[in-house]
Every structure is written in C-alpha cells, then in structure tokens.
N, C-alpha and C positions, 0 to 999 in steps of 0.2 A: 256620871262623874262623881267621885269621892272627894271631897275636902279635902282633907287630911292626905291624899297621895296623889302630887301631882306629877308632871314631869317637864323638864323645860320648856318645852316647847309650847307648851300650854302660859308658863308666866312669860313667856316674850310675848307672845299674841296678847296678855290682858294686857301687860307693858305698854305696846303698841295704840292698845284700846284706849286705854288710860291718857296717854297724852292727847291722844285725839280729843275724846271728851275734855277734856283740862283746858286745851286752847279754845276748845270751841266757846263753851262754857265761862270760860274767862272771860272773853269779850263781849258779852252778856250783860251791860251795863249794871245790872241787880248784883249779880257774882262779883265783879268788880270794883265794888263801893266799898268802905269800911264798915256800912252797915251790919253783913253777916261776916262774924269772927269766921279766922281761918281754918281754924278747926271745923264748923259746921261744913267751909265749901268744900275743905278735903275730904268730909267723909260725904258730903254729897255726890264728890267728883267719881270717888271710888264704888260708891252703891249705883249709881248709874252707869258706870266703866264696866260692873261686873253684869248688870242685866242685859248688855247690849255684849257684852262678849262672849255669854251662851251663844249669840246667835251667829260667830265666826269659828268657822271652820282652821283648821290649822294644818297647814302646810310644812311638814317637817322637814321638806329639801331645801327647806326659805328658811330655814332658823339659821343664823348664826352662830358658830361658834367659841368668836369671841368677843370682847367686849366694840374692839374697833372696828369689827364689820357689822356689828348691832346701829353704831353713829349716824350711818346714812338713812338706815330704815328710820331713825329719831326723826332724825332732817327733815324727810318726808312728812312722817306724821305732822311735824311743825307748821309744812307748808301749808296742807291739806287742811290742817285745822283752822290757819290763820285769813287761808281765803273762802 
C-alpha cells in the first residue's frame, strides 16, 4: 500500500478503525483523565487506529457512497466500542 494514493474505500475502513479504537480507548480511565493532553490521546488514537487497520481487510461492496449511509456503520462502531 502507498501512502500517498489511496482510495476510499480504504479511508472509510481506517474511519470505521479509528472510531472503534477512540471509544474503546476513551474509556480507559488513563485516556480519560486530564492528565494526557488531548493532542497526545489523538495522536495516540490514530497510530494505533492505523496499526490495527493494516490488519482489515476492505470490502468495497460495503462502502458507502454517501455521507448518510456511512451514519449507521458510525452507530455501530459506537455501539461495539462502547460495550
């Protein structure tokens, strides 16, 4: 995979990635505190969002096209993270 050229379907999957980690990680009473600035927990959220989503595969018939059918896949992420 190139850096520099992706294609959508590829940033809804880290998207997808990304909130998962985010919620999980949130609740993580350490993450949670005001102790680490927010900047350090976004960029931690996002270097471990991107090593964990090498490891997902991407389903192009599952991408969305537009932003209001992307909402429910969020949802989900939300739920999945949250429990």
């Amino acid at each position: 995979m190139n850096i520099l050229q992706f294609n959508p379907a590829e940033l809804f999957s880290f998207l997808l990635v990304f909130i998962r980690v985010s919620i999980i990680l949130a609740a993580v009473p350490i993450f949670g505190s005001r102790l680490i600035p927010v900047q350090i927990r976004v960029a931690l959220f996002i270097a471990i969002s991107f090593f964990l989503w090498q490891s997902v595969t991407v389903d192009i018939s599952v991408i969305p096209a537009t932003f209001i059918e992307f909402v429910p896949l969020i949802l989900m992420e939300l739920v999945i993270g949250i429990s």
